[in-house]
MOPAC internal coordinates of N, CA, C and O (Angstrom, degrees):
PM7 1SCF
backbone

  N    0.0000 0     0.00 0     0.00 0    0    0    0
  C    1.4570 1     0.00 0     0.00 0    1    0    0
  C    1.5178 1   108.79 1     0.00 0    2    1    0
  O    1.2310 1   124.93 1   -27.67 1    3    2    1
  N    1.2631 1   108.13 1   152.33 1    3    2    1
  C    1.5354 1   112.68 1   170.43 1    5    3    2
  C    1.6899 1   121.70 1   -51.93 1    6    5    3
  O    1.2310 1   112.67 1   -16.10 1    7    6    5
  N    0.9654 1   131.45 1   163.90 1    7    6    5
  C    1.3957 1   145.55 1   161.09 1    9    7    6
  C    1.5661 1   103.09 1   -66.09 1   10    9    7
  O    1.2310 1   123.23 1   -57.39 1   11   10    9
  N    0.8326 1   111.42 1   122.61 1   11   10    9
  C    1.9941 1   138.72 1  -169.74 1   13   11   10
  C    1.5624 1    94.05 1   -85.14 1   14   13   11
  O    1.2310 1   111.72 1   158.07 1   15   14   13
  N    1.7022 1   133.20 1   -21.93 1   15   14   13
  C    1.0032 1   136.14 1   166.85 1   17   15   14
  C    1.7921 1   105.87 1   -71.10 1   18   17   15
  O    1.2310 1   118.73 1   122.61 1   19   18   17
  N    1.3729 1   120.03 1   -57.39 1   19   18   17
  C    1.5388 1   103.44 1   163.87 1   21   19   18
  C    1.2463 1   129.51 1   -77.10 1   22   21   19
  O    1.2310 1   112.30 1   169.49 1   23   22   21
  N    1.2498 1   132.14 1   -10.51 1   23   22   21
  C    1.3018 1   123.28 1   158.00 1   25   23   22
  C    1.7232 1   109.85 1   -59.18 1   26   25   23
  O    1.2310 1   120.22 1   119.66 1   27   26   25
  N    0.8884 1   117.18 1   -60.34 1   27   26   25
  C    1.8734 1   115.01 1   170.14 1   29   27   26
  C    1.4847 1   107.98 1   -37.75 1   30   29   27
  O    1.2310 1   121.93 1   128.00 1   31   30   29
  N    1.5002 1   113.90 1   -52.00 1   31   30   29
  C    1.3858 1    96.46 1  -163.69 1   33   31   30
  C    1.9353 1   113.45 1   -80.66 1   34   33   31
  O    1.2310 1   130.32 1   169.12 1   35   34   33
  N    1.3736 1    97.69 1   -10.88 1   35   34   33
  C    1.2625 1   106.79 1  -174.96 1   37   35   34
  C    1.9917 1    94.02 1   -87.02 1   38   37   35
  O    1.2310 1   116.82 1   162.03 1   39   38   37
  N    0.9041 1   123.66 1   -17.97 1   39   38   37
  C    1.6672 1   134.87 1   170.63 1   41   39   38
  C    1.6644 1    99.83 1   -56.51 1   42   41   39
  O    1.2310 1   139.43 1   102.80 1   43   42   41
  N    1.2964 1    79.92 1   -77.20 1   43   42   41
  C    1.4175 1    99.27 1   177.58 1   45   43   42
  C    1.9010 1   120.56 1   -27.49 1   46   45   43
  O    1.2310 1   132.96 1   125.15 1   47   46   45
  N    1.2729 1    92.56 1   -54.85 1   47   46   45
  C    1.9994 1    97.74 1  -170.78 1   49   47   46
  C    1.2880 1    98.80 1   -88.02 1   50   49   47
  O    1.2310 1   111.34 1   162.41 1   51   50   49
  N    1.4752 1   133.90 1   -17.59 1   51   50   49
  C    1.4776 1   111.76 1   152.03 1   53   51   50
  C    1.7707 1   129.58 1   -79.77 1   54   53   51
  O    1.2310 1   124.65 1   159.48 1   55   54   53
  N    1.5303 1   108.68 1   -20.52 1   55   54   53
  C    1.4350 1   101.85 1   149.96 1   57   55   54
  C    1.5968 1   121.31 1   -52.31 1   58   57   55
  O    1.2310 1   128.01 1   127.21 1   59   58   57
  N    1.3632 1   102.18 1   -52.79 1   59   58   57
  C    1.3995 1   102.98 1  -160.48 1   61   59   58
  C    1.9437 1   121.12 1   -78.41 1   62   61   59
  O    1.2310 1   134.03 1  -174.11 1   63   62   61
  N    2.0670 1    90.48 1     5.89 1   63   62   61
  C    1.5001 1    75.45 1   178.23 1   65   63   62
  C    2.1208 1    96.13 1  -114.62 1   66   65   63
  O    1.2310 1   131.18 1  -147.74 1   67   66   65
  N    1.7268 1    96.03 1    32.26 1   67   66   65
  C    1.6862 1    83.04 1   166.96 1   69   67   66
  C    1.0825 1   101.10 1   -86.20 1   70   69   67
  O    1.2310 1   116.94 1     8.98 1   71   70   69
  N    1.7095 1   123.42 1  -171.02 1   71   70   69
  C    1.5538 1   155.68 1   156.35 1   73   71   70
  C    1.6555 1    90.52 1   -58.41 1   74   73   71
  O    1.2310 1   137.64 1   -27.22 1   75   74   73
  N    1.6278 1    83.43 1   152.78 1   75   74   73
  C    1.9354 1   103.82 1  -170.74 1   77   75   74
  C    1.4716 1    96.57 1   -73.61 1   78   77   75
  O    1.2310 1   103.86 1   119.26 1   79   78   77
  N    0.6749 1   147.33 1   -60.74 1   79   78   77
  C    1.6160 1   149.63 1  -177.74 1   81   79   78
  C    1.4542 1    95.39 1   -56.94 1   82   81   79
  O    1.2310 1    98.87 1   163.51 1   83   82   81
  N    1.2045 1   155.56 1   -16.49 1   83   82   81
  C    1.6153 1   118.73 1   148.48 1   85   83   82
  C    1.2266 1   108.96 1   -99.92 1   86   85   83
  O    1.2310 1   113.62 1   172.72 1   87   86   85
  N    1.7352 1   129.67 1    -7.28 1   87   86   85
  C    1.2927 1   112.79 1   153.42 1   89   87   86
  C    1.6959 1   125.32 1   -52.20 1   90   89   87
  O    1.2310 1   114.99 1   158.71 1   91   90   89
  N    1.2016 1   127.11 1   -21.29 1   91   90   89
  C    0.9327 1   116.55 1   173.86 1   93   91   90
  C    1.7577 1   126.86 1   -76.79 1   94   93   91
  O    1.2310 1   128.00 1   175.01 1   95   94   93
  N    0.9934 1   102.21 1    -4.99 1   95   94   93
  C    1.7328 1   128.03 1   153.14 1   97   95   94
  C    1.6827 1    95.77 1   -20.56 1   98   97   95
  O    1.2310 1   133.66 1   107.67 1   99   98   97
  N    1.3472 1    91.20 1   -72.33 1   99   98   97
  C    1.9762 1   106.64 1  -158.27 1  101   99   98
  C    1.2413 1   136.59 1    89.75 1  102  101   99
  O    1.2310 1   123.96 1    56.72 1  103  102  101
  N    1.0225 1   110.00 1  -123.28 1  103  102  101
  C    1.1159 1   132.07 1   178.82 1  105  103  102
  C    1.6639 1   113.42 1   -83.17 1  106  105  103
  O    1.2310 1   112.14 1   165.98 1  107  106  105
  N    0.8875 1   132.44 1   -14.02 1  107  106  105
  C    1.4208 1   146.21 1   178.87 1  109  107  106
  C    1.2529 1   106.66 1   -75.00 1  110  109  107
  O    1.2310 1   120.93 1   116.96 1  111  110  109
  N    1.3907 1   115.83 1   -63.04 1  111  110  109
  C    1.3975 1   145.38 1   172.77 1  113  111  110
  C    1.7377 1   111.05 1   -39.10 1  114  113  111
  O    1.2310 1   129.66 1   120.59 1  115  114  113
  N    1.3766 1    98.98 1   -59.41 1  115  114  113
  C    1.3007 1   107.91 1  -169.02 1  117  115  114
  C    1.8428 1   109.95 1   -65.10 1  118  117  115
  O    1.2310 1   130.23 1   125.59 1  119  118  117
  N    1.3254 1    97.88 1   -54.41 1  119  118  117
  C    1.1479 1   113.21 1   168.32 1  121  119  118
  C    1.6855 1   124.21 1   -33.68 1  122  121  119
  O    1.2310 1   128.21 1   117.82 1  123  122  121
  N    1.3480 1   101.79 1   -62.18 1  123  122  121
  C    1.7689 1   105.35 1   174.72 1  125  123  122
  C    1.6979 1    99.01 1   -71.87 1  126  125  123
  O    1.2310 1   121.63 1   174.10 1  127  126  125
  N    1.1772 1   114.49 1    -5.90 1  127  126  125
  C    2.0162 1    92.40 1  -175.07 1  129  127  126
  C    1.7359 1    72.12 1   -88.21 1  130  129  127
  O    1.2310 1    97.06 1    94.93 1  131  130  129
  N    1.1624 1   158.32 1   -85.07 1  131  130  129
  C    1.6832 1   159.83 1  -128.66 1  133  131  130
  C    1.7187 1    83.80 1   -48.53 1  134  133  131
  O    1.2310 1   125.31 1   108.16 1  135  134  133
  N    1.3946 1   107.40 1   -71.84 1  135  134  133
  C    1.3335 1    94.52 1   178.48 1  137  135  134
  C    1.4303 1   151.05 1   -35.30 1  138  137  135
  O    1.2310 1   125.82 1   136.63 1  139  138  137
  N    1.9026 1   106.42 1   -43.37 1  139  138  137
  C    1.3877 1   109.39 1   174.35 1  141  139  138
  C    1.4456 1    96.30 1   -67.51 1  142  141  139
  O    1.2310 1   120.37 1   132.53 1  143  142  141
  N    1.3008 1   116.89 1   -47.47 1  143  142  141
  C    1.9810 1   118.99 1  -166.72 1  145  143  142
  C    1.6016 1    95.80 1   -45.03 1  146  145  143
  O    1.2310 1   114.38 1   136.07 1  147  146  145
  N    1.4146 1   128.25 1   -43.93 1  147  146  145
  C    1.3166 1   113.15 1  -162.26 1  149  147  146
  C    1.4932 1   104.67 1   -79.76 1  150  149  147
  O    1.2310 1   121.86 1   121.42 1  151  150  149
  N    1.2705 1   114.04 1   -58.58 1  151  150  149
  C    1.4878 1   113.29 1   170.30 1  153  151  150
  C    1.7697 1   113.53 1   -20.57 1  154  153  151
  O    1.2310 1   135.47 1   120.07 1  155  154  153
  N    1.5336 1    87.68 1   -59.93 1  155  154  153
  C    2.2094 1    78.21 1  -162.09 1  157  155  154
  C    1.0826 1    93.18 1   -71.36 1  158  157  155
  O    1.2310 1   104.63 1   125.08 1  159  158  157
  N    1.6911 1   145.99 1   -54.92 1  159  158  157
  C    1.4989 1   151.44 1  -152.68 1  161  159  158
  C    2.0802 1    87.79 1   -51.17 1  162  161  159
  O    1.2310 1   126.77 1   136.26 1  163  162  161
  N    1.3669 1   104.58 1   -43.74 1  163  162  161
  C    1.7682 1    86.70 1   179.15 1  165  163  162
  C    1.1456 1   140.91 1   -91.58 1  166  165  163
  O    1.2310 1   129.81 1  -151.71 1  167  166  165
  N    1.6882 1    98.69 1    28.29 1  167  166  165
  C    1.3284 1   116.89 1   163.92 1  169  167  166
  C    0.9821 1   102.45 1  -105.84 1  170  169  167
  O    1.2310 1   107.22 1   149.45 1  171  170  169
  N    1.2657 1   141.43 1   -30.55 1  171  170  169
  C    1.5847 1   115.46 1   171.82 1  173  171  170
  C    1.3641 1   124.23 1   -66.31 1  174  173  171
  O    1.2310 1   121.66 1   -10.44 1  175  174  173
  N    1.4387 1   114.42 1   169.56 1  175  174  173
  C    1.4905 1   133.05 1  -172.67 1  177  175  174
  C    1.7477 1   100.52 1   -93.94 1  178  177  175
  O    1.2310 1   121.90 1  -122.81 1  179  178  177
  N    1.1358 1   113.96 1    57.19 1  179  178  177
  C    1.6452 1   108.49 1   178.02 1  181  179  178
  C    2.0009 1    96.90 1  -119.19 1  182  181  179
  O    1.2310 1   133.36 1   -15.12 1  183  182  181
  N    1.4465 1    91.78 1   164.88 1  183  182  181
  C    1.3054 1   131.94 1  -172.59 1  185  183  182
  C    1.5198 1   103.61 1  -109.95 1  186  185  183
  O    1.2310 1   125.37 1   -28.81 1  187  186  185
  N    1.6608 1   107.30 1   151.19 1  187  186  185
  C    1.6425 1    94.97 1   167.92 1  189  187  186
  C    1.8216 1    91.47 1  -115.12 1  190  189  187
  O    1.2310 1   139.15 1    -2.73 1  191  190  189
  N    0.9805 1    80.48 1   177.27 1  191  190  189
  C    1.5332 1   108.02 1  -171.02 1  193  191  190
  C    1.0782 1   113.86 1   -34.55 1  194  193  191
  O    1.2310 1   121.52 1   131.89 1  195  194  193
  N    1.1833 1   114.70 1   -48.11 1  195  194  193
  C    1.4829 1   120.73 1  -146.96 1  197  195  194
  C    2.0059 1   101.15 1   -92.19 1  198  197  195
  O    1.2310 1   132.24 1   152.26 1  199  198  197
  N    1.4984 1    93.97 1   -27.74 1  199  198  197
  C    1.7156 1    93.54 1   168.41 1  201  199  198
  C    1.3329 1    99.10 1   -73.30 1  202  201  199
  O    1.2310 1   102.04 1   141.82 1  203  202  201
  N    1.3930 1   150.42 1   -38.18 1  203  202  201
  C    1.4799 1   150.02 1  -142.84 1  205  203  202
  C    1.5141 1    89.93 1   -88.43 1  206  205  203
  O    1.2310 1   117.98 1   144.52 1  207  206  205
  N    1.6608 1   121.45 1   -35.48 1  207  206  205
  C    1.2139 1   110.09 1   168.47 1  209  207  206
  C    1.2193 1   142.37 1   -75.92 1  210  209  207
  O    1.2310 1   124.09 1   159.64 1  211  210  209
  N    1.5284 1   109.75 1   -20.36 1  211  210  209
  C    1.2332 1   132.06 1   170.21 1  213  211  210
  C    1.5713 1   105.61 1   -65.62 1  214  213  211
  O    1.2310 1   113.52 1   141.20 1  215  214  213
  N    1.1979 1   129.86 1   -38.80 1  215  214  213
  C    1.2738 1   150.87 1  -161.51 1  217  215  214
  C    1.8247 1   100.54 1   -75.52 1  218  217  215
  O    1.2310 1   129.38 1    93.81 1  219  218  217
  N    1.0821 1    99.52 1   -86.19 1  219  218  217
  C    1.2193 1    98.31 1   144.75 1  221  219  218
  C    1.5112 1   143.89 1    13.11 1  222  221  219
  O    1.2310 1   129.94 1    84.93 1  223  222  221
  N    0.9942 1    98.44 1   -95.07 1  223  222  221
  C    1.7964 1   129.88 1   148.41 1  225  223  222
  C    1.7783 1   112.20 1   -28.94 1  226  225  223
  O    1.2310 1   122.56 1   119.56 1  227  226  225
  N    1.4380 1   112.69 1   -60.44 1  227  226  225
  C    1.2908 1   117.42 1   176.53 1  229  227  226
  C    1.5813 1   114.06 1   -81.94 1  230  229  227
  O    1.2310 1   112.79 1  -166.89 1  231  230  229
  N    1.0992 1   131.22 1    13.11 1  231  230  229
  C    1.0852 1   142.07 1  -152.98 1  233  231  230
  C    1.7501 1    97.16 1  -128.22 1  234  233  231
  O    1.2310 1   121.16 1   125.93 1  235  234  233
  N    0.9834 1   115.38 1   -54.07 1  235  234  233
  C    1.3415 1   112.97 1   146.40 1  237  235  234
  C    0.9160 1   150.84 1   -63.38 1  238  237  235
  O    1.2310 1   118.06 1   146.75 1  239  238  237
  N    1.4648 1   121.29 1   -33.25 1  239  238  237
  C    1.0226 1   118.46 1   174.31 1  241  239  238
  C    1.5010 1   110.11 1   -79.37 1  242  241  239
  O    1.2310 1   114.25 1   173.20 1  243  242  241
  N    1.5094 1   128.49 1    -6.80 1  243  242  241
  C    1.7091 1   136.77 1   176.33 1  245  243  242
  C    1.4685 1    88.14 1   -80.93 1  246  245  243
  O    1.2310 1   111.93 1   142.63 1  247  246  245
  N    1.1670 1   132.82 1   -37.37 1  247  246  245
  C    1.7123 1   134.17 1  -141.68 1  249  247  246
  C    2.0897 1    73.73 1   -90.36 1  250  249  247
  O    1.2310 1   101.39 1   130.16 1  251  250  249
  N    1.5674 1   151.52 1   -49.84 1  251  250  249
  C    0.8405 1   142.07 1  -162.23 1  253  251  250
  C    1.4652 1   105.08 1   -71.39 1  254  253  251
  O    1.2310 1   124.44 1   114.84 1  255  254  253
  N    1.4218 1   109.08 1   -65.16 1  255  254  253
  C    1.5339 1   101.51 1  -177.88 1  257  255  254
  C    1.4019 1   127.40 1   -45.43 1  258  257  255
  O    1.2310 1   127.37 1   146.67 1  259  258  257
  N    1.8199 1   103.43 1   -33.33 1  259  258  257
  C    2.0164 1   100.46 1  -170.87 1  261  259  258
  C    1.5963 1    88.22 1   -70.45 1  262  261  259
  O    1.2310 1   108.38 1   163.54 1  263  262  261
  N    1.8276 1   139.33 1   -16.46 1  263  262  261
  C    1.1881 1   105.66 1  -168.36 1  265  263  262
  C    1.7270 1    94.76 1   -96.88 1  266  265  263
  O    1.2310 1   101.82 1  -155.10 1  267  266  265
  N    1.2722 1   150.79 1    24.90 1  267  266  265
  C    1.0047 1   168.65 1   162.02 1  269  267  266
  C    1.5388 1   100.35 1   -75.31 1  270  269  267
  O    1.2310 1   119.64 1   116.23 1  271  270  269
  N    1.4116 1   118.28 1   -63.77 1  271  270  269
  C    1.2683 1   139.73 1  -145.11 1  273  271  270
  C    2.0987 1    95.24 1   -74.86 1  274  273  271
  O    1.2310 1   132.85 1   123.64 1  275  274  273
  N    1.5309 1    92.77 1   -56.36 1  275  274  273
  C    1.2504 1   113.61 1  -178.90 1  277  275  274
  C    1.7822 1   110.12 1   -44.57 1  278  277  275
  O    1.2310 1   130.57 1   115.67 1  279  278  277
  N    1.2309 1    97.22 1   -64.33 1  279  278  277
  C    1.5506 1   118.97 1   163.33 1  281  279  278
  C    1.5099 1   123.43 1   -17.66 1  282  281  279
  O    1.2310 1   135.42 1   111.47 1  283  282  281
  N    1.6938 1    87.77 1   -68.53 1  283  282  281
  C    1.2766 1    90.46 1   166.37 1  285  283  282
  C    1.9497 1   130.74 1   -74.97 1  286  285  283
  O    1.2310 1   120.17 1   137.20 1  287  286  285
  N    0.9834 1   117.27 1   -42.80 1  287  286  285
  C    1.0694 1   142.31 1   150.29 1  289  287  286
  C    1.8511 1   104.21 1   -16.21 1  290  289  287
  O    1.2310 1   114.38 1   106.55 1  291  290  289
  N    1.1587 1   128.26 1   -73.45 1  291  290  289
  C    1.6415 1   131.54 1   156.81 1  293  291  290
  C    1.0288 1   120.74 1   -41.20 1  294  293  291
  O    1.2310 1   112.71 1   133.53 1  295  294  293
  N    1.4144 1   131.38 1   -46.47 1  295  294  293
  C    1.4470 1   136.57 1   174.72 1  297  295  294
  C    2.1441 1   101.98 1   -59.15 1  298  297  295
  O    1.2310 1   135.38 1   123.10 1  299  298  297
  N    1.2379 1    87.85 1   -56.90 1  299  298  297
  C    1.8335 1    83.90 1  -166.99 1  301  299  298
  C    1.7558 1    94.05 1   -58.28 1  302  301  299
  O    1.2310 1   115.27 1   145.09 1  303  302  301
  N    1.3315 1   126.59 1   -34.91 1  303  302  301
  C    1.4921 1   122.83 1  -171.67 1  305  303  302
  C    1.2316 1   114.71 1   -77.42 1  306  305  303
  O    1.2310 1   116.23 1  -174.58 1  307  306  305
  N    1.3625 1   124.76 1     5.42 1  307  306  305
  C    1.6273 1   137.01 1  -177.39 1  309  307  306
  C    1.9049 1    95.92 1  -114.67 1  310  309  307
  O    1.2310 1   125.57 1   161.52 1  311  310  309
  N    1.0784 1   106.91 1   -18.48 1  311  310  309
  C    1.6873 1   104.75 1  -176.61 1  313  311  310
  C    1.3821 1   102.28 1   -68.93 1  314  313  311
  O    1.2310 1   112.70 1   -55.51 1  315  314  313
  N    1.4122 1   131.40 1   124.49 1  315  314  313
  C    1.6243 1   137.13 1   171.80 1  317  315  314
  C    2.0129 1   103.93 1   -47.58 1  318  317  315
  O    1.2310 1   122.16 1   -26.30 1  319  318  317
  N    1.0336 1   113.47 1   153.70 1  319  318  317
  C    1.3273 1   109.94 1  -165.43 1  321  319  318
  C    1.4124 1   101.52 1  -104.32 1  322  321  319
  O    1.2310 1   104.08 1    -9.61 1  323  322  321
  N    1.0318 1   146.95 1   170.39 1  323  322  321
  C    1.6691 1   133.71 1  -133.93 1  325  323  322
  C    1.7532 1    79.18 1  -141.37 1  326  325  323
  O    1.2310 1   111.61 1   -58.94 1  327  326  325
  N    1.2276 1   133.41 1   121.06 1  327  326  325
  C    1.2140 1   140.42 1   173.04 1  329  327  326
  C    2.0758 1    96.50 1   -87.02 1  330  329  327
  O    1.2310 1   126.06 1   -54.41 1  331  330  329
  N    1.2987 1   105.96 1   125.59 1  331  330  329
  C    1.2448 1   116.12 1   165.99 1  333  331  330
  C    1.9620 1   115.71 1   -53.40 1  334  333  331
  O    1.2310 1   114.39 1   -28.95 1  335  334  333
  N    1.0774 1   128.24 1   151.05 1  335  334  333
  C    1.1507 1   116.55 1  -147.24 1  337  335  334
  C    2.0808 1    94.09 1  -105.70 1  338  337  335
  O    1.2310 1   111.51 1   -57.43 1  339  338  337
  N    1.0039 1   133.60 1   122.57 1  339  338  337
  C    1.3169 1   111.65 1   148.11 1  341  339  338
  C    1.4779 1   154.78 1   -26.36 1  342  341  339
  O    1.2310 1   109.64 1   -80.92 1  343  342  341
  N    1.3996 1   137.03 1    99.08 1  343  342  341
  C    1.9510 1   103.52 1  -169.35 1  345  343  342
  C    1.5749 1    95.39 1   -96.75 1  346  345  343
  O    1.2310 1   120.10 1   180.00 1  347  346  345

C-alpha cells in the first residue's frame, strides 16, 4: 500500500485546490478525500517501492547468473566432442 503520509498530502492539494467556501469543510473534507484515495489506490494491482526494489534486486542477480550460465554453456560448446572409441 501507499504511504498514508502521501495520501494526506495528496488529500491535502485536492482540498486546497477547491473554492473557499468548501474549504471551509476542513477537516471532514479532507478526511473522506484520504478515504476515497485509499479505497480506489486498493483496487489497483500496484507494488510499493520497496517490493519493486527487492524485485529488482532478484532480477539481477538471475540476469548475472544466466550470463554466468551462458558463459559457461560456450565454453562446453567449443570443447571438441570425444568420439566413442571402436573395439
Amino acid at each position: 500500500m501507499l504511504d498514508p503520509q502521501n495520501l494526506e498530502s495528496l488529500a491535502r492539494q485536492l482540498q486546497n485546490a477547491l473554492p473557499q467556501s468548501l474549504k471551509n469543510v476542513g477537516s471532514d473534507l479532507e478526511e473522506k478525500f484520504k478515504q476515497i484515495l485509499q479505497a480506489q489506490l486498493a483496487k489497483l494491482d500496484i507494488v510499493t517501492r520497496e517490493e519493486f526494489e527487492v524485485q529488482s534486486q532478484v532480477l539481477l542477480r538471475t540476469r548475472e547468473k544466466l550470463i554466468v550460465l551462458e558463459a559457461r554453456l560456450d565454453q562446453l560448446a567449443e570443447q571438441p566432442v570425444e568420439q566413442p572409441s571402436t573395439p
